[in-house]
N, C-alpha and C positions, 0 to 999 in steps of 0.2 A: 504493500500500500504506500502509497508517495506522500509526502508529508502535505501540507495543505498549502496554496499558493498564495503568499501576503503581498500586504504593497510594497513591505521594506527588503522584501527580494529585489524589486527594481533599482534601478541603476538611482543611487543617492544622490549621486551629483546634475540627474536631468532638473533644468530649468523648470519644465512644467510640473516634477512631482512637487519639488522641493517646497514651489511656492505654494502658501495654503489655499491661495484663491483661483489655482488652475484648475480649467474644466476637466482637467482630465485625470484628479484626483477621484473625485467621486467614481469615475468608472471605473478603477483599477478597487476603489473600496468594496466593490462588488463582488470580488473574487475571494474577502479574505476569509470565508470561511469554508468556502468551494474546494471539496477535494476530486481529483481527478482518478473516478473509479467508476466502475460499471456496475452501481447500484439499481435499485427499483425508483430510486426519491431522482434520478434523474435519466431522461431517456438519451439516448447516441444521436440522436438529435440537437438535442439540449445541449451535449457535451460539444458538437462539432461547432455549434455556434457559437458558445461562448469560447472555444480554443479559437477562432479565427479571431472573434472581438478583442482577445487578447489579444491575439497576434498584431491586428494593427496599432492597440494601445502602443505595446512595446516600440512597434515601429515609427511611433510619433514619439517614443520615450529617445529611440536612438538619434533621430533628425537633429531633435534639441539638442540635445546632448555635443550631437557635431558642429550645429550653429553655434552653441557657446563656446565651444574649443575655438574656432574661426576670429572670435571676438580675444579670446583670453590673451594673446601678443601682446596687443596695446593695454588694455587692463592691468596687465601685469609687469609692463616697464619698469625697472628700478628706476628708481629719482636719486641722478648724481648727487652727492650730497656739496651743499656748498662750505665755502671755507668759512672763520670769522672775519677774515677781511674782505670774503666779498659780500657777508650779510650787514660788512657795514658803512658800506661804501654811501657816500654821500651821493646828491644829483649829478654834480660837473662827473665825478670817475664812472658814474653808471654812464652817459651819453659817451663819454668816451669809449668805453668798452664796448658798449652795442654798439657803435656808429662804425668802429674798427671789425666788429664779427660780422656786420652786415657786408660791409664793403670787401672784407676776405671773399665771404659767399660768392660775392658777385664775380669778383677776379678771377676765382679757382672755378666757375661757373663757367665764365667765358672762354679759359682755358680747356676747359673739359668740353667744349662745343667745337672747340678747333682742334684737339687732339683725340679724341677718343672717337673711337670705330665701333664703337659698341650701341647698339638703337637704345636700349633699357637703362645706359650711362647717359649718354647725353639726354636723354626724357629726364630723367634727375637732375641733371644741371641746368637742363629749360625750367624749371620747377622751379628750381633754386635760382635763378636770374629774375625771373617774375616775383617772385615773391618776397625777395630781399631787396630788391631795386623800390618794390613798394612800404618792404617796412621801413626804408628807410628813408624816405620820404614821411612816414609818420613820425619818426624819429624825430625828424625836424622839425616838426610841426610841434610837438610834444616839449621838444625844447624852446624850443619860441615861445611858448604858454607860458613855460614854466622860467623862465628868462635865464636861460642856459645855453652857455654858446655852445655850437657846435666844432667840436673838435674832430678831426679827421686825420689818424696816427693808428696804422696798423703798430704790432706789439714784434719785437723781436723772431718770438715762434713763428708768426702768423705772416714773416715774408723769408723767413728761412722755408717752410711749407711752401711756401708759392715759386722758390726758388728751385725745390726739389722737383717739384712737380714740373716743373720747367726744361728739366733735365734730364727727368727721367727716361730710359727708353721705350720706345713707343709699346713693347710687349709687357710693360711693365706698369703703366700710365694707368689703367682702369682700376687695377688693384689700388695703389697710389690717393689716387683722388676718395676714392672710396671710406676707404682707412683715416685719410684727415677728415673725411666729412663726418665719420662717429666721433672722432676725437672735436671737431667742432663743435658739434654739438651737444656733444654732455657738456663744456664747457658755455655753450649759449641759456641750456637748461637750468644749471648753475645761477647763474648770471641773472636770467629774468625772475626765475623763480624766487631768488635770495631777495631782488627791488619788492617783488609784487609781495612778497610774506613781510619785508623790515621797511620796505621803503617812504619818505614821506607824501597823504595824499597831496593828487597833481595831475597834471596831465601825464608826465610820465609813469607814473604809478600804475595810470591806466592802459598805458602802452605795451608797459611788462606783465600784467594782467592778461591783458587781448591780446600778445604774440606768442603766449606761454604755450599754452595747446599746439598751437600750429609748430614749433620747433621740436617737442615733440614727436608730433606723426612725423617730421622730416627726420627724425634719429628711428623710427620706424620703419620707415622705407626704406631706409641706409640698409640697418639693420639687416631686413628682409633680404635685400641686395648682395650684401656682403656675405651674407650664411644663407644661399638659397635652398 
């Protein structure tokens, strides 16, 4: 005789059991006293239906299950952790820094449009040209509010980087760019995240706020990129 089929057999971690207001709790409750036996109290009838009903429960158990694995990457990003010097950085060194990461992006962008042969590389650095040419244009706007000049001074790393890449040979160029763009951006995540959690409110506050996410998903795709 088989022991009786409950809910908490199913898979624990599906989305739809877990939550207590999914529809599709109730119909797996259905089954918890039902034991699969060829008794008089249920006929081969009985039984083929409710083993099929099961069946597509569980196969709505596994879909979910796979749609949240799909999601769990981003979900489960570590957050570079920042330094104390950069949680304390005042306005002037914050526009410094992002105004210097933006303008890397852009450079090593343009670079990677003109050296790399690879379609799924330069779709990244198109990515990355758009999207940093435009935050950094909010940048400035953000320092104009907040009456903070804008300074434009890449950092010692960040044109030795630019210089390597420059250099690199052409077999060697896609890995290259790649590798500085995680290292990028843990160090951009860093950076906004330390303004938007320590920083004073402003317009820039709001800047590092609104581009926090988005540099993010670009150490995502990296990511993806890098370890496909």
């Amino acid at each position: 005789m088989q022991s009786p089929l409950r809910l908490e057999h199913c898979c624990q971690f599906c989305p739809l059991v877990s939550n207590p207001g999914s529809a599709l709790v109730p119909l797996l409750e259905r089954f918890e006293d039902w034991r699969v036996e060829p008794t008089t109290r249920y006929s081969r009838r009985t039984i083929m239906i409710r083993s099929i009903s099961l069946a597509a429960a569980t196969a709505l158990c596994l879909g979910a299950t796979a749609m949240a694995q799909q999601t769990a990457p981003i979900q489960q990003l570590p957050t570079p952790e920042a330094s104390a010097e950069t949680k304390a950085l005042g306005p002037a060194e914050f526009v410094k820094q992002a105004a210097a990461t933006n303008e890397f992006e852009i450079l090593s962008a343009e670079l990677a449009l003109k050296r790399s042969e690879d379609e799924q590389v330069t779709a990244f650095a198109r990515t990355m040209l758009d999207d940093y040419k435009r935050a950094q244009g909010q940048l400035t706007d953000a320092a104009e509010a907040d009456s903070i000049a804008m300074v434009m001074e890449l950092s010692m790393e960040q044109k030795q980087t630019l210089t390597a890449l420059e250099q690199a040979e052409q077999s060697q160029f896609d890995a290259a760019y790649m590798s500085s763009q995680m290292k990028a951006h843990d160090q951009a995540i860093r950076l906004l995240g330390a303004y938007a959690d320590h920083g004073p409110a402003g317009s820039l506050k709001t800047y590092a706020i609104a581009n926090y996410p988005l540099v993010r998903m670009h150490k995502v795709r990296a990511q993806s990129q890098t370890n496909p």
